[in-house]
C-alpha positions in Angstrom: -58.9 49.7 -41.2 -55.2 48.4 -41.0 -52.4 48.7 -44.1 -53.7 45.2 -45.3 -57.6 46.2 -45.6 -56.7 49.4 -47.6 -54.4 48.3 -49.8 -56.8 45.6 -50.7 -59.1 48.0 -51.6 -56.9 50.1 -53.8 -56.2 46.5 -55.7 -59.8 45.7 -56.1 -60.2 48.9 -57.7 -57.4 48.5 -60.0 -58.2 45.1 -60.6 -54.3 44.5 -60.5 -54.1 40.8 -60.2 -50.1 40.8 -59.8 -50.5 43.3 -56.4 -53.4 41.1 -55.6 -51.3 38.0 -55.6 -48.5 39.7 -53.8 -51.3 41.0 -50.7 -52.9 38.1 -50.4 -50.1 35.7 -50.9 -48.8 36.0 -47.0 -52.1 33.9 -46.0 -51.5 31.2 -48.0 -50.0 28.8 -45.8 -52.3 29.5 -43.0 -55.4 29.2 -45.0 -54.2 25.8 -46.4 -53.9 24.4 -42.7 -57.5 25.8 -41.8 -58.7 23.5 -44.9 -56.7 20.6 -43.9 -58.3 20.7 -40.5 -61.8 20.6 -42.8 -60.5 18.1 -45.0 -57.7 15.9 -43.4 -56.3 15.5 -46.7 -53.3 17.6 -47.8 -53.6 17.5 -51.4 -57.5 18.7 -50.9 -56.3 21.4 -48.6 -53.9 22.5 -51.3 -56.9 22.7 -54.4 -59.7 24.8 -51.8 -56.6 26.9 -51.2 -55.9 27.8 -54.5 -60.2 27.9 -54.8 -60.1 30.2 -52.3 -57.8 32.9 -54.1 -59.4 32.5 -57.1 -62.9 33.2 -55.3 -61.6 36.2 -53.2 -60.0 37.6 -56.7 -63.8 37.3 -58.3 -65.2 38.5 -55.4 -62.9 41.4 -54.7 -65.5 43.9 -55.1 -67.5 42.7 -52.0 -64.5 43.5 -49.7 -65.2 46.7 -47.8 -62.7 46.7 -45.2 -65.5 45.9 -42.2 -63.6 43.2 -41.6 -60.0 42.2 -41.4 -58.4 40.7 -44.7 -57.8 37.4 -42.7 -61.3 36.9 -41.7 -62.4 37.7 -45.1 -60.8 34.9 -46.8 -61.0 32.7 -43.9 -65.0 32.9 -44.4 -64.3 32.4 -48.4 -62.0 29.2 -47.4 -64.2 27.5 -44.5 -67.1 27.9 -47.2 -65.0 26.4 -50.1 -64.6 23.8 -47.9 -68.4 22.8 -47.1 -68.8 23.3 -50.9 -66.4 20.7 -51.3 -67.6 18.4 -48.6 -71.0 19.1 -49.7 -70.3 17.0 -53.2 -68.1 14.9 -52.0 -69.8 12.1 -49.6 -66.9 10.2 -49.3 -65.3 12.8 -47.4 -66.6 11.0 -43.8 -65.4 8.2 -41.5 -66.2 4.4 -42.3 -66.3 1.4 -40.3 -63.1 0.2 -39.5 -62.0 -4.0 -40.1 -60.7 -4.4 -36.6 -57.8 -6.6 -36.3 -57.1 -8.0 -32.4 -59.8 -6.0 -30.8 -63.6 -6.8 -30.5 -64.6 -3.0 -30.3 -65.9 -1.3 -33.0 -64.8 1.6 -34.7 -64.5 4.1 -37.4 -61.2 5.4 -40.0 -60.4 8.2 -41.9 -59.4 6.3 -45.5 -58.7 10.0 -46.5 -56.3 10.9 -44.4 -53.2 12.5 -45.2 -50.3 13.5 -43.3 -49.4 17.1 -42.8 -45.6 17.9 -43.3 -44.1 19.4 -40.7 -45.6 21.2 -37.6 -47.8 24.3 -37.5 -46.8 27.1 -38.8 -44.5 29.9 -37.0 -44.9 33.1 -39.2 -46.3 36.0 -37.0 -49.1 36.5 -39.7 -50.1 33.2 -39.1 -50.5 33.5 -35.1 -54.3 32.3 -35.0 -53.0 29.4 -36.6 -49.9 28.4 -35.0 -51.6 28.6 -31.5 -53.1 25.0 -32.4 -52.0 21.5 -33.0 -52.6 19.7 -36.5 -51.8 16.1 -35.1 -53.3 13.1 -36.6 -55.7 12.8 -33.4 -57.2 16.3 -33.5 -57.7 15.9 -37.2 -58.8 12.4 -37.1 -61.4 13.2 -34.5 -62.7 16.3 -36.6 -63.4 14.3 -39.3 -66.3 12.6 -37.5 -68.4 16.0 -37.2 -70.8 17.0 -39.3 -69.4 19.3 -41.8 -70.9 22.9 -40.5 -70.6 21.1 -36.8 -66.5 20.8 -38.1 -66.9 24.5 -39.4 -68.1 25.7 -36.3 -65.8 23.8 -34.2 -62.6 25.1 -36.1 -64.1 28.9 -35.8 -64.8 29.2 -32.4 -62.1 27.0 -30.9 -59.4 26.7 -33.1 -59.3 30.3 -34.5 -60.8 31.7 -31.7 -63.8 33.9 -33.6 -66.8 35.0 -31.8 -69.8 33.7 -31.8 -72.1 35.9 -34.0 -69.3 36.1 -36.3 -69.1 32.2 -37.0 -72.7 32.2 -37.1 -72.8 35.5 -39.8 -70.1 32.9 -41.7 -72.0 29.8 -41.8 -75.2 32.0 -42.7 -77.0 30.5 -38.8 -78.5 31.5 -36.0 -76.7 32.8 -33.3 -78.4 30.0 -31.3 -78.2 27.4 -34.1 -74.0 28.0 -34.4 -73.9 27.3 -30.3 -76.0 24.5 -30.3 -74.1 23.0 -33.0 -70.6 24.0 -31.1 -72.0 22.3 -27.6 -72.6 19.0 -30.2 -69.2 18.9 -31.8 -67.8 19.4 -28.1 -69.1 16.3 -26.8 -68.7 14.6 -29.8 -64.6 15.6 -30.2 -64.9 14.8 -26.6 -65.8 10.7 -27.4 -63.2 10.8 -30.6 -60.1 12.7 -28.9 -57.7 10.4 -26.5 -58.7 10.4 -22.9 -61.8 12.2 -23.7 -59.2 15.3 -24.0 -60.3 18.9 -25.5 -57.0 20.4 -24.0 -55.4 20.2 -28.1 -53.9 23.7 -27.7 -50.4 24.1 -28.0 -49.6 20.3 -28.3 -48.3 20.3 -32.3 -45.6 23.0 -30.7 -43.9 20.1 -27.8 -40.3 19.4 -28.6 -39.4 15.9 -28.3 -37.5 15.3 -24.8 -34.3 13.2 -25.1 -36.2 10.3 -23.7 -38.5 10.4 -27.1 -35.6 11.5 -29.1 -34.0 7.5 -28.1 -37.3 6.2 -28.7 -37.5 7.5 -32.2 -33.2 6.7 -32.9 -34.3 2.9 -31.6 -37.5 2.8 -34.0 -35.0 3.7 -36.6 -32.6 1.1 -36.0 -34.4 -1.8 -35.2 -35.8 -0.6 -38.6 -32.5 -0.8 -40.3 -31.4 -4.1 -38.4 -34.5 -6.2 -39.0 -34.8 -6.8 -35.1 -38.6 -7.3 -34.5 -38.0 -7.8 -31.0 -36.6 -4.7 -30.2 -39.4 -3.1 -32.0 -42.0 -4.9 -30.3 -40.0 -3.6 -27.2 -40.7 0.2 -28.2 -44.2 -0.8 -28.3 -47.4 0.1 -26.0 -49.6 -3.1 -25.3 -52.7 -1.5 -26.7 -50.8 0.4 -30.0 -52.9 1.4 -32.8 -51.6 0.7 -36.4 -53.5 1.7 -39.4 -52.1 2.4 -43.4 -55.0 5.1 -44.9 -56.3 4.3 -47.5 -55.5 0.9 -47.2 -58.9 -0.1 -44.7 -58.2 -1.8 -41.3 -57.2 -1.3 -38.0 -55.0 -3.2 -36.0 -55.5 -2.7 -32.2 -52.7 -4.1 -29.8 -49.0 -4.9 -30.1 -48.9 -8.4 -30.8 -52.0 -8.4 -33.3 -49.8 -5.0 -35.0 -46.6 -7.3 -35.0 -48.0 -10.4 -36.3 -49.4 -8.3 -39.3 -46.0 -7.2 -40.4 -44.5 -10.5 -39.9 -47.3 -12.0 -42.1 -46.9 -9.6 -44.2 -43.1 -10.0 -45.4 -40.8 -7.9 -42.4 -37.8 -9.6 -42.5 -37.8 -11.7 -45.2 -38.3 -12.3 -48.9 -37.6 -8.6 -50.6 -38.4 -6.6 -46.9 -34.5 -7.0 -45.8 -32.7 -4.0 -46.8 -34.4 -0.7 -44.8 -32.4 2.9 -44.5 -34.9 5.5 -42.5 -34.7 8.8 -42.0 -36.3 11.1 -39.4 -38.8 13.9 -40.4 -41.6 15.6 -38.4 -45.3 15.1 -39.6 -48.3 16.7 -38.1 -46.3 18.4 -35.0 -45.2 14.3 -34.3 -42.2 12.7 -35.1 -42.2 10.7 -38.1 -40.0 8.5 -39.9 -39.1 8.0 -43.7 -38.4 4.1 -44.6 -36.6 3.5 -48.2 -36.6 -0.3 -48.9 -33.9 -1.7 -51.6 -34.9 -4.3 -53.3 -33.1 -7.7 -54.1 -30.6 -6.3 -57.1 -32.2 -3.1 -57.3 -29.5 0.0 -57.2 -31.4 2.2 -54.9 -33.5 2.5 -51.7 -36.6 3.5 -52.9 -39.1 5.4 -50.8 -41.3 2.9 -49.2 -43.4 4.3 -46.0 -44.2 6.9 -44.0 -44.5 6.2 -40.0 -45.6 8.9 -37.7 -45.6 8.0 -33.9 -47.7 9.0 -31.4 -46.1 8.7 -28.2 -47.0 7.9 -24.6 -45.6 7.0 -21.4 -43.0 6.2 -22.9 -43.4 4.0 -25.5 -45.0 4.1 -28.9 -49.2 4.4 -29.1 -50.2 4.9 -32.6 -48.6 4.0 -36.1 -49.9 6.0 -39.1 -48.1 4.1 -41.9 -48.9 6.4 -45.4 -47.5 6.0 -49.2 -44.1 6.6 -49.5 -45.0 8.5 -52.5 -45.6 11.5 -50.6 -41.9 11.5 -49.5 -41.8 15.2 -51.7 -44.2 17.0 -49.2 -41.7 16.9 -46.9 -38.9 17.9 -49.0 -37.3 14.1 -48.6 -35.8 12.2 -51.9 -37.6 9.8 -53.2 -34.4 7.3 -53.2 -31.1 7.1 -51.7 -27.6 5.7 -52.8 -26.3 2.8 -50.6 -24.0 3.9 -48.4 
């Protein structure tokens, strides 16, 4: 029994809420990235966190030190989370309105982006050795909910077998037949067919995607649709959760903005500021309006990159600008 265990112990039998706070407080952060893997939504993540310390405070007594601290709560939060997902049946993919592609396809209307990368605190090493990009999280979403559990257990944290099933209250056999499922089906959701997700949310940005990000910016900032449609990939992916719809392909992408005001009317005036959202570089677009003082957060765009060039656009409410510790509007300059 480590330092952790025993003083947890000591707390449950004093029933000191203020030491229990203070012990259980270091987990927070990697607890509310386990639930955002569940849930793909951020504010979500944040209320099962908060669920799970109130149900590890009520269930205190139950702790016996057999198990690590970590792994206690971690079973408290995945099971929060199918609690959650159990009433909530909104919580899965829907068709997506395909703009400039004939294929069909699903969306996450629920997403939410993550702010910043994963985290780097040595308590949190289970959780750090995995990505929490918008693919990964997106693909996730299309799993069954104990599938997801399983999924997350096994090969994101890296538990054992019989101790995912003991969580998730299955069969030894059940849990790996339902972790061979969610393999093939991450393996149809995840780019390229790829279940290699470990490590990516950690990649610095080369200097060749740093001047890929600097020129999103400021064709941004000079209205210059040509030189954004330069940055580009043919067969980009732009979506805006939870507005619905897709738009598959570059021109199809760039049409949409063009129809829908870029350059024009009261879209004229854009300042930007880099940020970094789900391991992937993101950017911050304030938009003053015609007589308005301020630039006014507008949108955030995080980038997925490849070969290159720009392959996904996940555009999300500017309103979530305080997540990532940005101002909601800047002064012009």
């Amino acid at each position: 029994m480590g330092a952790d265990e025993a003083a947890f112990l000591r707390v449950a039998r004093s029933g000191d809420a203020g030491e229990f706070a203070l012990l259980t407080e270091r987990y927070r952060r990697e607890l509310l990235v386990h639930c955002y893997r569940m849930l793909a939504s951020y504010e979500d993540a944040q209320d099962l966190t908060q669920e799970t310390f109130l149900r590890a405070w009520a269930k205190r007594e139950t702790f016996h030190g057999r198990a690590s601290l970590r792994t206690w709560l971690y079973r408290i939060a995945t099971n929060a989370c199918l609690d959650f997902l159990d009433k909530r049946r909104d919580r899965t993919p829907v068709p997506a309105d395909l703009h400039g592609a004939a294929e069909n396809g699903t969306e996450v209307l629920y997403l939410q982006p993550w702010p910043g990368s994963a985290p780097e605190d040595p308590h949190e090493q289970a959780v750090a050795k995995e990505t929490v990009e918008l693919a990964f999280i997106v693909a996730v979403q299309h799993l069954p909910a104990r599938q997801r559990a399983v999924l997350i257990l096994r090969d994101v944290l890296g538990w054992p077998a019989q101790q995912t099933a003991d969580t998730l209250e299955l069969t030894l056999a059940s849990a790996n037949s339902a972790l061979q499922r969610a393999r093939a089906t991450l393996r149809v959701h995840l780019p390229n067919g790829r279940l290699d997700w470990k490590g990516a949310g950690r990649r610095e940005l080369d200097d060749q995607q740093q001047r890929l990000v600097s020129a999103y910016v400021q064709a941004h900032e000079r209205l210059d649709i040509d030189a954004l449609t330069a940055l580009l990939r043919a067969d980009l992916r732009f979506a805006m959760p939870p507005q619905p719809g897709v738009w598959v392909g570059r021109e199809a992408t760039v049409q949409a903005w063009l129809d829908g005001g870029f350059g024009r009317d009261q879209y004229v005036d854009f300042r930007c500021r880099t940020t970094t959202a789900n391991g992937q570089p993101a950017v911050a677009i304030y938009l003053r309006r015609p007589g308005a003082p301020t630039y006014d957060a507008f949108t955030l765009d995080v980038l997925g990159i490849a070969d290159g060039l720009i392959a996904e656009i996940t555009t999300f409410d500017g309103d979530q600008f305080e997540w990532f510790g940005l101002p909601s509007e800047l002064e012009p300059a």
